[in-house]
Structure formats: C-alpha cells, structure tokens
C-alpha positions in Angstrom: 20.3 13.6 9.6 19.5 14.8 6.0 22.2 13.5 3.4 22.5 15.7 0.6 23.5 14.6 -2.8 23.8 16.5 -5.7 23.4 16.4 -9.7 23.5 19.0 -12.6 23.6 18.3 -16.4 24.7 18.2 -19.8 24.3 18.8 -23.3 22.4 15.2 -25.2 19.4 16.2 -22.6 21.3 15.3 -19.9 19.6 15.5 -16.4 22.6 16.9 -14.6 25.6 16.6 -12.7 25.4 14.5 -10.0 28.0 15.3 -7.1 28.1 14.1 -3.5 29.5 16.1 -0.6 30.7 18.4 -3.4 33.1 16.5 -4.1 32.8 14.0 -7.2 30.3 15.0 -10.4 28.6 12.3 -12.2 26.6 13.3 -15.3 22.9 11.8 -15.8 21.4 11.8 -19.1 17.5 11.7 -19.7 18.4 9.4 -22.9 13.8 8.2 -22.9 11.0 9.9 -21.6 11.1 8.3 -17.8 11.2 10.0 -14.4 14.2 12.2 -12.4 14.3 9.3 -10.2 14.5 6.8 -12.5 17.0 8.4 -14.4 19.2 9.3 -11.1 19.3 5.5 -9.8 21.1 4.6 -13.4 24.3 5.8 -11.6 26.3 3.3 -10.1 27.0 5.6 -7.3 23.3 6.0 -6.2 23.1 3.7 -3.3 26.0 5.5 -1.8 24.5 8.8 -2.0 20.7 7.7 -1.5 19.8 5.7 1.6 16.4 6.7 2.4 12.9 5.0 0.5 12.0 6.6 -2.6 8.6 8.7 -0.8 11.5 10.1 2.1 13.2 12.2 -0.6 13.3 15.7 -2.0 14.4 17.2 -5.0 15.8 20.6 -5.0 15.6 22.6 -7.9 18.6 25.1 -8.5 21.5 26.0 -6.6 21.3 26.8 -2.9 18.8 29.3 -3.2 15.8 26.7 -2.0 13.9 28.1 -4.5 11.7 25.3 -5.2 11.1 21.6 -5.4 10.1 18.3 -7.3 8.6 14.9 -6.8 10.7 12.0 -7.7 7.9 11.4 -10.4 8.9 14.4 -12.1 9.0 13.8 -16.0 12.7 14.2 -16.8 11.8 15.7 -20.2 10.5 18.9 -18.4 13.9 19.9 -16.9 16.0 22.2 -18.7 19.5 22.3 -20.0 22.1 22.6 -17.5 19.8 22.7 -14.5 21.1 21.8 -11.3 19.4 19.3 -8.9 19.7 18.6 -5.3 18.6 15.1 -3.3 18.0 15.3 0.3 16.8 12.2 2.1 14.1 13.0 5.5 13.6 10.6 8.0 10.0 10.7 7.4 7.7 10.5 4.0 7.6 13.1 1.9 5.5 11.7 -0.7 3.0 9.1 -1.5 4.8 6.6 -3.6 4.0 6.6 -7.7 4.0 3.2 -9.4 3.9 2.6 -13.4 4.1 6.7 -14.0 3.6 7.1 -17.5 6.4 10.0 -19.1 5.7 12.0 -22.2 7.5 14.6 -24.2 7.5 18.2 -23.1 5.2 19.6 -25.5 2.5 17.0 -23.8 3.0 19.0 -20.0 1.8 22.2 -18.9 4.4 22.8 -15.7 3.4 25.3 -12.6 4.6 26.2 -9.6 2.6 26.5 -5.8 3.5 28.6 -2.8 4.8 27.0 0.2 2.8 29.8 1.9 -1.3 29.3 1.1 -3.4 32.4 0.4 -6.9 33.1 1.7 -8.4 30.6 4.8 -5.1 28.5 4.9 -3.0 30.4 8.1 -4.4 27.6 9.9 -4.3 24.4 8.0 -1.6 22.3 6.4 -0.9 21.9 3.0 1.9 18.9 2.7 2.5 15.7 4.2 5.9 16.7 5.3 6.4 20.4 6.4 10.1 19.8 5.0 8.9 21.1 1.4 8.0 24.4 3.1 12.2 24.7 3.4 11.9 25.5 -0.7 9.3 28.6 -1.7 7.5 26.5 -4.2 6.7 23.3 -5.0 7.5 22.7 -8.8 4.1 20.5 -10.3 3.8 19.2 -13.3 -0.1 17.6 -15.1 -0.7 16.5 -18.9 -2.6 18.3 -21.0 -6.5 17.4 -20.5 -6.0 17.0 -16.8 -7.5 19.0 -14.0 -5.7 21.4 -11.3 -6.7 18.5 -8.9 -5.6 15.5 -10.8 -2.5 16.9 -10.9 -1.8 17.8 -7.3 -3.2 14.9 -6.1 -0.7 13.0 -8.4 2.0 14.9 -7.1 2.1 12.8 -4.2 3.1 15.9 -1.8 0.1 17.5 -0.3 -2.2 16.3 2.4 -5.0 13.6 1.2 -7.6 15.8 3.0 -7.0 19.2 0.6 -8.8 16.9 -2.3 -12.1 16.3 0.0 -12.7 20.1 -0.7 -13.1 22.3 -4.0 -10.3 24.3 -3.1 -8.8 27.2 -5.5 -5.9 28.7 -7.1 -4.9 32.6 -6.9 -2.3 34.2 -9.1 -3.4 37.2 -7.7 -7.6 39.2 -6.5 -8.6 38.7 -10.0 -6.8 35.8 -11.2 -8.6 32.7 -9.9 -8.5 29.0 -10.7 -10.9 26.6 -9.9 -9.0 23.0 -8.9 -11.6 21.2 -11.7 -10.2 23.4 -14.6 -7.7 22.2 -16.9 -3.8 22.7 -16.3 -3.0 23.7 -20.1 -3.1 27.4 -20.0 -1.2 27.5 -16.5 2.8 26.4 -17.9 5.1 28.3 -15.7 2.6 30.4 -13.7 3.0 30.7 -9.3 -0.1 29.9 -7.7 -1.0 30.1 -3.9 -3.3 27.5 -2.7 -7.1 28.9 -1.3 -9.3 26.5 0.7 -13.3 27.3 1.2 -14.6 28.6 4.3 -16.0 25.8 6.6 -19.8 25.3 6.1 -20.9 25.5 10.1 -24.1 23.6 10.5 -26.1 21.1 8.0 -29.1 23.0 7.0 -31.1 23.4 3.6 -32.3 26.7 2.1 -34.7 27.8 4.2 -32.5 27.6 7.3 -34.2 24.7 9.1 -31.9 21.6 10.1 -32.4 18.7 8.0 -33.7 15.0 10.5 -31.4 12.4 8.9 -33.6 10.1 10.9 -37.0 11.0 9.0 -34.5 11.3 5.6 -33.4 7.5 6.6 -37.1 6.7 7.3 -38.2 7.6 4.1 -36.0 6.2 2.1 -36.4 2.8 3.6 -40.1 3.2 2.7 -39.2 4.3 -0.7 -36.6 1.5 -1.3 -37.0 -1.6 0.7 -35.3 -3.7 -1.9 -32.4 -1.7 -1.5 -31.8 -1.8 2.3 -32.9 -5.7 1.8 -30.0 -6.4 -0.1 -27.6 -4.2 1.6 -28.4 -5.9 4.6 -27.7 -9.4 3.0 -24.2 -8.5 1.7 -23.1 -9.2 5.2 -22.4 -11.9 7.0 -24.5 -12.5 9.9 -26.7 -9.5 9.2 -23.8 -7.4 10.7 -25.5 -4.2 7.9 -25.9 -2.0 11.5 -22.2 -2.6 12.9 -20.6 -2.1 9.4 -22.3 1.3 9.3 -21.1 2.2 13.0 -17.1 0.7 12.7 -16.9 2.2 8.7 -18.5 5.9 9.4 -15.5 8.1 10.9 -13.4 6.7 8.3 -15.6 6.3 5.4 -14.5 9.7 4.0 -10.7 8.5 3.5 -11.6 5.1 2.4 -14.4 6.4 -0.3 -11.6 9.1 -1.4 -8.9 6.3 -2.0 -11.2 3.1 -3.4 -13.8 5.3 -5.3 -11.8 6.4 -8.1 -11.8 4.3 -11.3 -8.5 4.3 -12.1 -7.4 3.5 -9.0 -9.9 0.8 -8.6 -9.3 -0.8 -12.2 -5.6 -1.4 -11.0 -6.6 -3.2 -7.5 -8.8 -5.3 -9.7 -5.4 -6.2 -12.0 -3.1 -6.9 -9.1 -6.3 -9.0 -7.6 -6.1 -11.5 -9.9 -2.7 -13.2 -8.2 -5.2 -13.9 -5.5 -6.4 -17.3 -4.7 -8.6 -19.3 -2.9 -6.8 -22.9 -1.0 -8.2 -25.7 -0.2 -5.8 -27.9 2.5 -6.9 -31.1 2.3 -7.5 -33.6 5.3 -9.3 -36.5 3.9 -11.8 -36.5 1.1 -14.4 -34.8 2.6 -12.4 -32.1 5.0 -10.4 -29.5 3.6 -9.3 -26.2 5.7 -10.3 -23.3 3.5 -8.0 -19.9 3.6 -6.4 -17.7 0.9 -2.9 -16.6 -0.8 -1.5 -14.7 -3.2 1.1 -15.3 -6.0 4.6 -14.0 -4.5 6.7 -14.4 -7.7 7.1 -17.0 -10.6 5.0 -20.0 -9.1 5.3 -19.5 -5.4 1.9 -18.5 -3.4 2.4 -16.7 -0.2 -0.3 -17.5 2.6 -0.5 -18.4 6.6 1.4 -21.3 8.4 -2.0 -21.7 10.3 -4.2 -23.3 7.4 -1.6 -26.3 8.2 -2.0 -26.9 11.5 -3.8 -29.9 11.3 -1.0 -31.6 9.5 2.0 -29.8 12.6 -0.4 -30.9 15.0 0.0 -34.9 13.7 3.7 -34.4 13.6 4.4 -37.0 11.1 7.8 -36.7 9.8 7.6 -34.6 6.6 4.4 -34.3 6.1 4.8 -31.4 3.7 5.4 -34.0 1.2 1.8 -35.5 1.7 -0.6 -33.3 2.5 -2.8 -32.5 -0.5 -3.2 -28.6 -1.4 -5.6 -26.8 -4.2 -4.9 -23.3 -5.6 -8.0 -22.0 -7.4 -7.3 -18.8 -9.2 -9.6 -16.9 -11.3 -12.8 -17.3 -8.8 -14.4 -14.7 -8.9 -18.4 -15.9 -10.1 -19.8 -19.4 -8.8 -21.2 -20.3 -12.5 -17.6 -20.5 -14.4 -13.9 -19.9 -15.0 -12.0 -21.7 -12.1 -8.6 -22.8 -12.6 -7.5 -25.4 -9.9 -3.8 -25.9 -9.2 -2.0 -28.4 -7.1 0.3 -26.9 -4.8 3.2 -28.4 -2.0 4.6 -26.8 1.0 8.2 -25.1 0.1 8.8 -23.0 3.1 7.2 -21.0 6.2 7.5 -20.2 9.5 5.1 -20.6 12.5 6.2 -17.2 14.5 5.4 -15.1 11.9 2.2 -17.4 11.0 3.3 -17.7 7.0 3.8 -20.5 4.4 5.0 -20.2 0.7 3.5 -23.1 -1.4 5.0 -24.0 -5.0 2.3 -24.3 -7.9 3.0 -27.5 -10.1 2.5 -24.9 -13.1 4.2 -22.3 -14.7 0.9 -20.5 -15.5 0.2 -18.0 -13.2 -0.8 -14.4 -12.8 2.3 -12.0 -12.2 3.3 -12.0 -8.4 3.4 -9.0 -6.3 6.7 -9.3 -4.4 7.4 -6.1 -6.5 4.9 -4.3 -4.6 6.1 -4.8 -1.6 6.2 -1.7 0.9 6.3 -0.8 4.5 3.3 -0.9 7.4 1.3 2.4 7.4 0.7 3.7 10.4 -2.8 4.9 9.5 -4.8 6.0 6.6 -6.7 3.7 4.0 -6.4 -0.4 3.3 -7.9 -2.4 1.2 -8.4 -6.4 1.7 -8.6 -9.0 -1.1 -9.5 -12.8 -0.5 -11.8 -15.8 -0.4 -14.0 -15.6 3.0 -16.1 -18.4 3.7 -15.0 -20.6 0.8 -16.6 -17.8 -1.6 -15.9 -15.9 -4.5 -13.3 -13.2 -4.3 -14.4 -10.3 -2.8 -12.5 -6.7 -2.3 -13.1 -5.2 1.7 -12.1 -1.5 1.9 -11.1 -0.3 5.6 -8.9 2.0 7.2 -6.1 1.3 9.3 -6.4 1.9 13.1 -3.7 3.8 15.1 -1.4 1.7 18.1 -2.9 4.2 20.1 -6.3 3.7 19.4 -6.7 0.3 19.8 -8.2 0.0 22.6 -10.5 2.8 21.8 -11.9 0.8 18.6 -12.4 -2.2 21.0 -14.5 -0.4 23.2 -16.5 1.5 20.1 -17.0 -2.1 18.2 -18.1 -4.0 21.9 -21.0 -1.2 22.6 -23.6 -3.4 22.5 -22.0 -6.2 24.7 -21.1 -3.7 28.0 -22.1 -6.7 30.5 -19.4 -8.5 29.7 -17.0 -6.0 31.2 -14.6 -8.5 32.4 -14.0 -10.3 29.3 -14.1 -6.8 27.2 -10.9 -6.0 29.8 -9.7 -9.0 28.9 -9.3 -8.5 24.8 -7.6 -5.7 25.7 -5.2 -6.7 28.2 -4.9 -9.8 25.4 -4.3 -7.2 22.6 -1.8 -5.2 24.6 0.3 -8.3 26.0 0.8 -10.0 22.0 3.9 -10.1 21.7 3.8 -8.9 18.3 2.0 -5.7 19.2 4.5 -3.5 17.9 5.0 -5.3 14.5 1.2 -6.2 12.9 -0.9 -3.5 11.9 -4.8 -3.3 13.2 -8.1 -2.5 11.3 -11.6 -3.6 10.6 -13.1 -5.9 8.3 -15.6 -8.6 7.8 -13.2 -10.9 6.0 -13.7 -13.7 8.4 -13.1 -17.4 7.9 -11.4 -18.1 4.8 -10.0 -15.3 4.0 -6.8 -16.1 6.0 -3.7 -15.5 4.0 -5.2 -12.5 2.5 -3.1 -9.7 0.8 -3.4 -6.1 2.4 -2.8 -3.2 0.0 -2.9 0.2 0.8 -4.5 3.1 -1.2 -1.4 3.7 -3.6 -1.5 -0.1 -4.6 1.1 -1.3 -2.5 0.8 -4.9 -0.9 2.1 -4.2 2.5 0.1 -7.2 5.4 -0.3 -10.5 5.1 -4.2 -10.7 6.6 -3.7 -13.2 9.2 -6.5 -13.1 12.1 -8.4 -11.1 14.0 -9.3 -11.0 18.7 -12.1 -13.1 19.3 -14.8 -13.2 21.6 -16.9 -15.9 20.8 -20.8 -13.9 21.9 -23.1 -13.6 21.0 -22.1 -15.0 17.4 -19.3 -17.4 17.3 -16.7 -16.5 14.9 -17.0 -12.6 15.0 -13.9 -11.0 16.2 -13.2 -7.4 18.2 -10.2 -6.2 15.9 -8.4 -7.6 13.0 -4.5 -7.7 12.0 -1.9 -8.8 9.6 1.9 -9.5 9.3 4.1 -7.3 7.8 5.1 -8.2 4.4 8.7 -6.8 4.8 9.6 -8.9 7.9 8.2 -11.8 6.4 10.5 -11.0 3.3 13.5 -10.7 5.6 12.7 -14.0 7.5 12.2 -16.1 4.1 15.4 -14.6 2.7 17.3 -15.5 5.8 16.1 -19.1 5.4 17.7 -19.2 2.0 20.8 -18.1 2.9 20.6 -20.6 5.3 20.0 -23.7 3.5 22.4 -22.3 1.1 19.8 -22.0 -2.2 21.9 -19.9 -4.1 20.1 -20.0 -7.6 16.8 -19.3 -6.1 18.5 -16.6 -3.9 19.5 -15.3 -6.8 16.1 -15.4 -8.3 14.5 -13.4 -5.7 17.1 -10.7 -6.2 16.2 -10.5 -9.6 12.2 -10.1 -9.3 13.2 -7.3 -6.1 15.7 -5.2 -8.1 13.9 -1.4 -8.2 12.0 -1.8 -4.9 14.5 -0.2 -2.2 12.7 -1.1 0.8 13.4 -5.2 -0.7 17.0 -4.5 -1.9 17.8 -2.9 2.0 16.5 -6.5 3.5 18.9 -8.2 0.8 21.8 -6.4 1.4 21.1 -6.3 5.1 20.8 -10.2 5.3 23.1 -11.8 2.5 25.2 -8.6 2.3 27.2 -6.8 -0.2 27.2 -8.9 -4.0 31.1 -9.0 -3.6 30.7 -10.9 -0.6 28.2 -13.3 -1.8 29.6 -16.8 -2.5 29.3 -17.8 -6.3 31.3 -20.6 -7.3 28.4 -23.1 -5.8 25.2 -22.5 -6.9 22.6 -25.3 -5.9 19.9 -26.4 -8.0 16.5 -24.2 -7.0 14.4 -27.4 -6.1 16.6 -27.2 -3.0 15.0 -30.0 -0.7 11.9 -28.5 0.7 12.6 -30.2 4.4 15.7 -28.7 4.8 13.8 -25.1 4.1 10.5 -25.8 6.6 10.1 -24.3 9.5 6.5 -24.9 10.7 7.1 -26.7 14.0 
C-alpha cells in the first residue's frame, strides 16, 4: 500500500508544510544548503509518516495535480516559497541511493524538467527503474553548473542504468535538440522528452564487410605479446580464458559502474577499513582471511578462519588464540600497520566473527554503509587473497534463477563429470541458506574470506564468505561464489547484545547507525521503541567477551 504524507512551507525558506492523512501540518525549514530528505527527517514525526527505505520513495511536487516529481537528493535550496510537497512510499526502489550529496545555493543549479512519455525510438523501451514516476508527467531534475545532461540524469538516481550505455538526446521540440554530453546551464526550467538512437544492426566497418574478431585478436597478440603475457599472469592459476568467458555478458554493467573516477576514488577511500588477518596456530601456522573495520575498533570477518581453535574445544579459547590485523597493505615493499586483535563476538550459522583491535587507531568503519542484498546488477569485492596485497575484484551479481545456469556456463569444459556437476547443483539448491546469500563470480579465492561486498553506489551490503567447490582439475577453484547479508548479520549481533544485556555498547551502535533507515528498522525491531529500553543499568562496554561468543 502506498502511504502518503504530505508537506508544504513557510516564509525563513521553509521547505513546507508537512501534514499526514490531511490531518496535522508540520512546517520544515531549509535553514543550510542540504537535501529535501534531509531536511524532512528533522521532524520528529517522520518515522510515523515514512516507513519505507530512502530509494522506495517519491516526491510529489504540487498539489494533486501529479504534475511532476523529485529525488530525495533534491537540493532543498531549489524549491520555492510556499511549494507544496507530497511523500509516497512504493514497495519497490525507486531510486538508486545517493550518499555524501554535496548541496549548493540556487544560483549554482540550472533545474529542468523530463517527460514521463519519451519522444523519438522510445515507444518500446523503458526509461525508469520504477514505472511509478510515470504516475507524475515529469520528472523534476536538477545538475550544477559545468555538468553534462548525462551526469545529471545519471545522478538523479531514477532512470534505468542501461539509458547511459547510449548517447541518447534531448528534444524541446524538431529543431530544438540536446545532446546528453552538453552542459545543463542554459536548460533552467525547460521540458525535455527523452530520444534514444536507433539500434546499429550488424558489426561492420565502412566498406560494409563484417569485421573477424578472431584475425583482430590474432593480430594483436602478435602486435602485443607483453601485453597478453601479463594479462594472463594477473590470474591465479592462469584462469586469463575463463575470466574472459564468466565476465563477458556482464562486463558492460560492471565497466559502466567501476570505470568512472569518481566513483572509483571513493571505493578506494572506503577500502582502506579493509584488512588482511593472520589467525595464529603456532609460530609457524597462521590461517589467512580478511575483515573489515565495522565501527570504532571492531573488525567484522567469518567465524570460519577460527575453526581450528572450535574444533579443539578448549574452554574459552577466545581468550588465547593469537590474531593480527594488518591494515594499510596494499604494496609488498612498505607501509603495513599490524594490530593485535581478540575475539569479541560471532556466530557460526551465519559464519561471522567481530574481533576488537587493541588500538584506537583505525580507519572509519562502514557499519554506516550498510544496505540491503541486490538482487542483480553490479558488485565489487575488496580483500587479501592468498595472503597478498589488497586487491579490488569487480563482478556482477547472479540472479536466484540463474544459478544453475552460471554453473553449467562456468563447468563447460568439465561436461564428463556430469554426475558431480548435478551434484553442485542439487548442493546449491538444498543450502539451507539459499534464499538469504547473494551469488556471483570472482577469483578472490583463499584468503580473501571475510571480504566486504559493495555494490555500485558504494554501499557495503555481503559479507564474502565462500564459494561451491569441486576440487578438478585444480584444487581450490570453486563453481559459484556467495556472501552473508550484512543486514541479517547486523540483526543477529544486535540481538546478542540485548541479550547479554551490554547496554553502553548497545547504545554505541545506535549512535554510529542513526541516519541509515534500513539499521534503525533492525534496532527498533529487536530492542524496540527508546521508551521501552531499560536505562537505569548501563554495563560497562568491555562486557565479558564469553558471555557474548557464540561460535560453537
């Protein structure tokens, strides 16, 4: 069911009135330069009218006339005096999710509007991630100065990822026509319909003759041979052939998410709360895997790199076992930083551990980052395999229903072993958490265990745990790969503090998630409402760690 809530405004550049069932008004006030939605969720009434995630909603512009629409991004310096907004929450995403949007003054926007209806060669195709925006006639965008028409839309968070793999076009009308790499500042308050090229049919050069890509490949092997040497030897096992076949349907989405600079630059930044962990067993053993700081000086990784130490089943044996963090490795030569580390809390089931640094020191953690499992698009892995430097694997998330179907595709060149193919997949289909990790592809093999997964807006969403393997021809090589969901892992550690009763770090962990909704849902779903909280005994936060493990 949609929940409508509404909101208006006020003179001291207020935002609007915000009202729900028509009943109560609420005025919001765009006091600094920050978004609509950020300026909406200063009400103390928001959670009552809002209970969808942030990319689920719309924002109407106007009064009942649907004539157009905002993302929540939308600068709140661009929205007039007195204008009236409406919030309706969809049960599915509207938007891709913005983090760190930077707001300006007015004068620094130019502020168009698009069609919901597209003009020439787009009867066909669709335009939005959620047809639900085609309720309002346009979509209200909004691009700094200096930008481009696609920059811009892309931003906006609302259209469809593949209408930027084209060079498509704006029409104001036949003789008015923008190209989407011109500049937005002469298009303030101009309608626009949306024109996508004609499809190319065929690959052939000028002359009309089709082009071999097999004598193009050929020669450029010849030409290069140092080139296709060294592409060859960034993978493990000489795997350069299978990399090409698993990566080449989806290469387009992952090159059009991971191949931008800015985008890039920030995967790098969050990156650096990655670190490689050394498990000690005796002083010339050690279990290698990876983490990632969670928040303060707590490192989020898999239950599994301690199995050794469950296996012995010594009585607390969290309090022995000897654990390196080493942050900042990212060339062999120099600039380590080793870290001791001890076991604080985990659970088997869902195959994760969160270890406490013995330093204060640390890069920020990325519990704020937190978002749901994609069902599909682009994903991006970051971690330590093989005990190596840190190294960033781009891939694409596989679809529940194609599992099997990317089984079979990766195992073409082992069809004999029909029976232990079936197998896999019977294997994949009976896990018993099937319906809760999320599948892909990726070469991050040993090592790499513990692994954060982001997706391509920069949000940390799996916990890279493991891959199916099949043990031939190469030992270690695995059919499909997966991870844990970061939110259900959230849920279960936060259920294990209430449990022990760890009020002050309870309430440390409800500090760092304030602003994420999909983190303050869990929180109010599993310690409930603050009024009901208890807060006359708060216990110190070095709680005793056996009283918090759950490993067995």
């Amino acid at each position: 069911m949609d929940s409508p809530a509404k909101k208006k405004k006020k003179k001291k550049k207020a935002l609007g009135q915000v009202c729900q069932n028509d009943t109560e008004e609420h005025s919001v006030y765009c006091d600094h330069p920050r978004t609509v939605l950020q300026a909406i969720k200063t009400l103390n009434q928001y959670r009552k009218m809002v209970t969808c995630a942030d990319e689920n909603i719309i924002i109407q512009m106007g009064t009942g006339n649907y004539e157009s629409s905002i993302a929540t991004h939308f600068p709140c310096t661009c929205i007039g005096d007195d204008e009236v907004l409406t919030i309706l929450c969809k049960r599915e995403k509207v938007e891709a999710a913005q983090h760190d949007v930077k707001i300006y003054t007015r004068d620094k926007y130019s502020v168009f509007y698009i069609d919901k209806d597209g003009g020439k060669d787009t009867k066909t195709k669709q335009l939005f991630k959620n047809k639900a925006v085609k309720e309002f006639k346009y979509l209200h965008v909004y691009g700094e100065k200096g930008i481009t028409v696609k920059e811009a839309l892309k931003r906006d968070g609302r259209f469809i990822d593949k209408l930027f793999d084209d060079d498509f076009k704006l029409t104001k009308n036949e003789k008015t026509v923008i190209e989407c790499t011109q500049k937005v500042d002469s298009l303030n308050n101009e309608k626009f319909k949306i024109c996508l090229p004609r499809l190319n049919m065929g690959s052939r050069n000028k002359t009309g003759s089709s082009i071999d890509r097999k004598v193009v490949y050929k020669l450029l092997c010849e030409q290069f041979p140092h080139l296709k040497q060294l592409m060859e030897s960034s993978f493990p096992k000489n795997s350069f052939q299978k990399s090409l076949n698993l990566r080449k349907e989806s290469f387009g989405k992952i090159q059009q998410s991971f191949s931008e600079v800015q985008r890039v630059r920030e995967l790098l930044q969050l990156a650096e709360s990655v670190c490689l962990l050394e498990v000690h067993i005796s002083d010339s053993s050690a279990v290698q895997g990876t983490g990632f700081v969670l928040f303060d000086n707590f490192v989020l990784t898999n239950a599994h790199l301690f199995k050794y130490w469950i296996d012995t089943k010594l009585p607390n044996w969290w309090e022995s076992v000897n654990i390196t963090a080493v942050f900042n490795f990212e060339k062999q030569e120099s600039g380590k930083e080793e870290v001791k580390a001890k076991v604080f809390v985990g659970n088997n089931e869902l195959d994760y551990a969160i270890l406490k640094l013995e330093t204060e020191k640390v890069p920020p953690g990325l519990l704020k980052r937190f978002g749901p499992l994609p069902s599909d698009g682009e994903a991006c892995i970051v971690g330590h395999p093989a005990r190596g430097v840190k190294k960033l694997d781009p891939t694409c998330i596989i679809e529940k229903e194609k599992r099997e179907e990317a089984v079979n595709k990766n195992s073409e060149d082992y069809k004999e072993y029909f029976i232990t193919l079936c197998a896999i997949n019977q294997a994949i289909k009976n896990d018993p958490y099937e319906n809760i990790r999320v599948n892909y592809n990726t070469f991050m093999y040993r090592g790499s265990s513990g692994s954060p997964v982001f997706d391509a807006h920069g949000q940390v969403f799996g916990l890279h745990t493991g891959g199916f393997f099949y043990g031939f021809p190469k030992a270690g090589e695995s059919m499909i790969e997966y991870a844990f969901p970061l939110l259900t892992i959230f849920e279960n550690f936060m259920g294990n503090l209430k449990e022990c009763g760890n009020q002050m770090l309870l309430q440390r962990v409800m500090e760092e998630a304030k602003g994420n909704l999909h983190l303050e849902n869990i929180i109010l779903s599993v310690v409930g409402p603050k009024q009901s909280r208890p807060e006359e005994t708060l216990q110190a936060e070095t709680a005793d760690s056996e009283e918090l493990m759950d490993l067995s």
